[in-house]
C-alpha positions in Angstrom: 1.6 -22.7 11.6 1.2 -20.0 9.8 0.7 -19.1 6.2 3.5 -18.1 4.6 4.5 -14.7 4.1 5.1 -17.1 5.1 8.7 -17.2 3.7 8.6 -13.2 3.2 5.4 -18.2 6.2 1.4 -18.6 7.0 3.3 -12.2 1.3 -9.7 -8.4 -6.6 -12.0 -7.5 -5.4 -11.0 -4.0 -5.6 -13.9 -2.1 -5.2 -16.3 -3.4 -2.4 -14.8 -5.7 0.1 -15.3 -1.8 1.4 -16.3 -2.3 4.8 -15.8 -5.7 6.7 -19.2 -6.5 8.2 -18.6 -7.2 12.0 -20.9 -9.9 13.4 -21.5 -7.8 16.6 -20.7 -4.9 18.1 -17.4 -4.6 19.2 -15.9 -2.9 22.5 -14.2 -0.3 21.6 -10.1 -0.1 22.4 -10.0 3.1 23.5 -9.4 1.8 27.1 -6.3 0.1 25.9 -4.4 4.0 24.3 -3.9 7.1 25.6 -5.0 10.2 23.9 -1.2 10.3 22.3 -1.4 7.0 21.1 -4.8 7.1 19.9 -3.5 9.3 17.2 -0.4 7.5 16.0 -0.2 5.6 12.5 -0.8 1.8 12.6 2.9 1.0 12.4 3.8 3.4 15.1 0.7 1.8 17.4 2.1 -0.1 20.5 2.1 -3.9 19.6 1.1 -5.0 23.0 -1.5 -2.8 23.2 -2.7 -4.0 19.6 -2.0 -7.1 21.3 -4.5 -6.6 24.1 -7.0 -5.2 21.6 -6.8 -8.1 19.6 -7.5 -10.5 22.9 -10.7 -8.6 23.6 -12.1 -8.5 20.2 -11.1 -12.4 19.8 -13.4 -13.5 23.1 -16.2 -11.0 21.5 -15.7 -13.8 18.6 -15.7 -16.9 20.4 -11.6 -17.7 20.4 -10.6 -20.1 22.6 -8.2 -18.6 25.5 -5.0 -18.7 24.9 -1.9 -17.0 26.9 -0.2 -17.1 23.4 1.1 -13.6 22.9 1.4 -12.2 26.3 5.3 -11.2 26.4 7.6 -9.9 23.7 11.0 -12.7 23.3 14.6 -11.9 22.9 14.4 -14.9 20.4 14.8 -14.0 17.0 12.1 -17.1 15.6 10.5 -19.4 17.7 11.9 -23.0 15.6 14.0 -23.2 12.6 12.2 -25.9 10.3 13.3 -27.7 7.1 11.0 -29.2 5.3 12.2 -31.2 2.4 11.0 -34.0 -0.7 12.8 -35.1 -3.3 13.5 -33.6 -6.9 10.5 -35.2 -8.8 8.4 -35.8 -5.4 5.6 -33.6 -5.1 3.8 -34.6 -1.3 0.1 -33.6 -1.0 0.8 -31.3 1.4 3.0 -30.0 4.5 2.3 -33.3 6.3 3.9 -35.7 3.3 7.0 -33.4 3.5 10.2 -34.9 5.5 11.8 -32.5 8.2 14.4 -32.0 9.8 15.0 -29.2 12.4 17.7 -26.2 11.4 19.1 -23.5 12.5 19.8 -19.4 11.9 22.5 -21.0 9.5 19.9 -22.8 7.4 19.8 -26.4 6.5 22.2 -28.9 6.3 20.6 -31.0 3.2 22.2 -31.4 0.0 19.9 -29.2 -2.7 21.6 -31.5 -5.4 19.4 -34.1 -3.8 16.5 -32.5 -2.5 14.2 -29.5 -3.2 14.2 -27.9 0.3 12.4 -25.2 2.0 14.0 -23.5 4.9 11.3 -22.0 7.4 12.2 -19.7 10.0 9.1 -19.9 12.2 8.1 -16.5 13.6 5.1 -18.6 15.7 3.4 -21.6 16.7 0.4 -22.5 17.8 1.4 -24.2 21.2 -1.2 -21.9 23.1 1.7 -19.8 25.2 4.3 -18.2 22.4 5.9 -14.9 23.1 6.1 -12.3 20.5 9.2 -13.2 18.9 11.5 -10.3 17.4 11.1 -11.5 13.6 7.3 -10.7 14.3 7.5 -8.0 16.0 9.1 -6.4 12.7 6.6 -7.3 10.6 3.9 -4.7 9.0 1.3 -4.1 10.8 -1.3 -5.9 9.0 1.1 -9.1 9.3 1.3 -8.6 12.6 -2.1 -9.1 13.7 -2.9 -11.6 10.7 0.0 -14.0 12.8 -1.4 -13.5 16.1 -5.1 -14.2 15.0 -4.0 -17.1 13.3 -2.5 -19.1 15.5 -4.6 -18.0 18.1 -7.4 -19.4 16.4 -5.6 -22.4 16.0 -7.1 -23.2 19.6 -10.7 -23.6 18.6 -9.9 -25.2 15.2 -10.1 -28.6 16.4 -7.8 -31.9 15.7 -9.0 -32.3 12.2 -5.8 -32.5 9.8 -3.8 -29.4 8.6 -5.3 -29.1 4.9 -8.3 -27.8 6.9 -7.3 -26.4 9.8 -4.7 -24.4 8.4 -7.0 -22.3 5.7 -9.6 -22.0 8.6 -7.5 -20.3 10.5 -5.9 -18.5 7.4 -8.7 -16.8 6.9 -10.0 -16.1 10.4 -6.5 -14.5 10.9 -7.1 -12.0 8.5 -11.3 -11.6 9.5 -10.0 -10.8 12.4 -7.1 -8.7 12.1 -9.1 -6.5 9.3 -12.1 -6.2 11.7 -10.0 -4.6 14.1 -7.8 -2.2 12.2 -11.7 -1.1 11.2 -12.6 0.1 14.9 -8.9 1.1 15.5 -8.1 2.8 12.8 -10.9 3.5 10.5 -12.8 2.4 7.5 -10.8 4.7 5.3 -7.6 3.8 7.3 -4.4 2.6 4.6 -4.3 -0.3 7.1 -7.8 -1.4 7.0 -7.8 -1.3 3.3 -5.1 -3.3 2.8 -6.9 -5.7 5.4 -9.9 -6.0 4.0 -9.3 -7.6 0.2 -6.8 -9.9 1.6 -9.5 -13.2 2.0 -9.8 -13.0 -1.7 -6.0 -12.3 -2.7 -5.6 -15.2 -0.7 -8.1 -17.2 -2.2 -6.6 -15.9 -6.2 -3.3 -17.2 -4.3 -4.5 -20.5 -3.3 -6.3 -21.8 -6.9 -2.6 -20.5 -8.3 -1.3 -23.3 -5.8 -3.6 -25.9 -7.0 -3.5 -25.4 -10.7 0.4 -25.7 -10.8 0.4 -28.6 -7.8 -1.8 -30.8 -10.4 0.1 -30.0 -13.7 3.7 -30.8 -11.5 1.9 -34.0 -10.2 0.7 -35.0 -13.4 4.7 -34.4 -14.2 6.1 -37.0 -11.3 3.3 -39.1 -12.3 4.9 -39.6 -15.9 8.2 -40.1 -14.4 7.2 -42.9 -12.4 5.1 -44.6 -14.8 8.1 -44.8 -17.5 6.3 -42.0 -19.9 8.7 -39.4 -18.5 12.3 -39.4 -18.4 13.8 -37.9 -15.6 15.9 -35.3 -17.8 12.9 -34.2 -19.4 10.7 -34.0 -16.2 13.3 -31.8 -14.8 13.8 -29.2 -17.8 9.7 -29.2 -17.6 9.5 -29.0 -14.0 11.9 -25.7 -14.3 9.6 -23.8 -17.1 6.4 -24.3 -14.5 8.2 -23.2 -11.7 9.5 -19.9 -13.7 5.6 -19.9 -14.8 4.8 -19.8 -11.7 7.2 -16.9 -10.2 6.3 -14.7 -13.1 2.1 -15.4 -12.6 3.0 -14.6 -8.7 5.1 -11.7 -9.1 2.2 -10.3 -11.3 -0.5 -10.8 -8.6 -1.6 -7.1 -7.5 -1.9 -5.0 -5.4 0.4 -7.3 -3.6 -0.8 -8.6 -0.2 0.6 -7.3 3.1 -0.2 -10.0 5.7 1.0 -13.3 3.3 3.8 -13.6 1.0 2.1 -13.8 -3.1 4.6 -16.6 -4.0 5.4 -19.7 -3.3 7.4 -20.4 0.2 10.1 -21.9 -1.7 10.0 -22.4 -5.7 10.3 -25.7 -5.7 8.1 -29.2 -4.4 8.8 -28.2 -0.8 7.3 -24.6 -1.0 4.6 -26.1 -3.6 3.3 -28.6 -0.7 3.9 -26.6 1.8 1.5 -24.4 0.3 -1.2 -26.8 -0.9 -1.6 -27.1 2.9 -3.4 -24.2 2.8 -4.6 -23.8 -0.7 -6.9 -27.1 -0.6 -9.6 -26.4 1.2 -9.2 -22.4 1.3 -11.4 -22.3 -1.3 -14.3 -24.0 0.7 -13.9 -21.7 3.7 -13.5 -19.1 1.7 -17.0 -20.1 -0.3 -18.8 -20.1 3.1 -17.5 -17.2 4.5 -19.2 -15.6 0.9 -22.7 -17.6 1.8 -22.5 -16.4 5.3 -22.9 -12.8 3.8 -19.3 -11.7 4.6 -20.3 -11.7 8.3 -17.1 -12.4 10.4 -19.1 -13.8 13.4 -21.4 -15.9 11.2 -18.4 -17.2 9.4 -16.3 -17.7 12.7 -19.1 -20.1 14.0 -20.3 -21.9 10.6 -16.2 -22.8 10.4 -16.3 -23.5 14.3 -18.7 -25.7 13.9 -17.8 -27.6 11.0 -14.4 -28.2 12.3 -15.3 -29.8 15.3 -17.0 -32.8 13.2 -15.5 -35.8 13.6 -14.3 -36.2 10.3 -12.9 -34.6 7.5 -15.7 -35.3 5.1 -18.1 -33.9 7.4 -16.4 -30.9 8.2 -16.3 -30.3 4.1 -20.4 -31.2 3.9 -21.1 -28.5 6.5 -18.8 -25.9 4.9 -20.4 -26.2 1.7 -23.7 -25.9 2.6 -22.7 -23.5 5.7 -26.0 -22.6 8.4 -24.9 -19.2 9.0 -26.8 -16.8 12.2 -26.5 -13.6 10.2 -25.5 -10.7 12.8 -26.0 -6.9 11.8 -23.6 -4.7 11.1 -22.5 -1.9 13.5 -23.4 1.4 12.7 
């Protein structure tokens, strides 16, 4: 899955986050363009040839294969999902959420009942997806976040989504940032935008948390009589407008994820805490591993292929990190 632009999935460090250290040199593209189309603008580039960039640069990293990608679809989204709780239910995350599959036409759930979000997938992680036509529309920087994202999703292991998910959150966007830096530039529009995204993200996903433990505390009244449910819901509407306004004010805004909330409600809350849990822990290594991408990509490799969840946390928090040097 992918975060969130996720609904817009998976839409500061202002100053430096300047140049992306790349954890070894990386082969250049220029096999992949013509002269022509060496010169065009990001969002006039070829996707399959970004496509095919992105590929090479990904087994540079250490990706896992994956024939994920390969061909453009005639589909307009690869699943229609809704994902659903009730109206004082707030579920960890995603996997606590009920669902039910949709269609173009939305979801047929009563929102008297039930706080829904509707989630028109542009990928999946299933190792083979075409390039649907939703994605293929997206920005640039989107674009490649999606595609490194779920790619990754193949060497992120069977450890549950609140950890797989940021992992590969902010590989995606490692990834897509470190090669709009050899294809474009390190003054490039695209690249910039690119590069401060990890730590919008991260501003993003302690937003998520803080307002997923005041709404909890909420619920929690309710159920142990302190609440009524009247009062719960006029409360529950003033944090949710709290959090829409705190969102909207988030800048500059980010291109690859969408600053709000999927949906404004429980579903797009825990939905989100999927990948706001732990993103802060990746995020915290991938800062102790000196902002190198190929240091990160294998401290977060490894930790995710421990056999449990508390392990994997241990080893991201104390992170052993093979520093690589920078290209020149």
């Amino acid at each position: 899955m992918c975060p969130c632009k996720v609904s817009n999935c998976y839409k500061s460090c202002r100053a430096r986050r300047g140049i992306l250290r790349a954890a070894v040199p990386i082969i250049s593209i220029a096999s992949f363009l013509t002269p022509a189309r060496a010169g065009l603008p990001a969002e006039a580039f070829p996707r399959q040839d970004l496509i095919r960039a992105l590929k090479q640069l990904e087994k540079t990293l250490g990706f896992r294969r994956t024939k994920s990608f390969a061909h453009a679809s005639d589909k307009s989204v690869a699943s229609y999902r809704c994902y659903y709780t009730g109206k004082l239910e707030l579920p960890e995350s995603s996997l606590g959420l009920r669902l039910k599959q949709g269609s173009k036409d939305g979801c047929a759930l009563d929102p008297e009942k039930f706080d829904v979000f509707f989630y028109p997938m542009e990928a999946v992680a299933n190792g083979k997806s075409s390039v649907t036509t939703s994605l293929q529309r997206e920005s640039t920087e989107r674009f490649l976040t999606v595609v490194a994202h779920e790619d990754f999703h193949a060497s992120a292991g069977k450890l549950p989504a609140t950890l797989t998910e940021p992992a590969s959150t902010l590989i995606g966007m490692l990834t897509a940032s470190e090669l709009t830096r050899e294809t474009f530039g390190p003054s490039s529009e695209v690249y910039r935008n690119l590069s401060i995204e990890p730590e919008l993200f991260s501003r993003k996903a302690k937003l998520v948390a803080r307002y997923h433990a005041k709404l909890g505390e909420l619920y929690a009244g309710v159920r142990a009589g302190k609440v009524s449910p009247k009062d719960a819901l006029a409360q529950k509407g003033k944090l949710f407008a709290e959090i829409e306004e705190e969102c909207q004010a988030t800048t500059p805004a980010p291109k690859s994820f969408n600053r709000c909330l999927s949906a404004n409600n429980n579903a797009g809350l825990a939905f989100d805490m999927t990948y706001a849990k732990y993103y802060p822990v990746v995020y915290k290594a991938y800062l102790a591993c000196g902002q190198d991408l190929k240091a990160t990509m294998q401290a977060i490799k490894k930790a995710l292929a421990a056999g449990s969840e508390a392990e994997a946390l241990g080893q991201l928090q104390d992170p052993i990190c093979a520093l690589h040097s920078s290209p020149p």
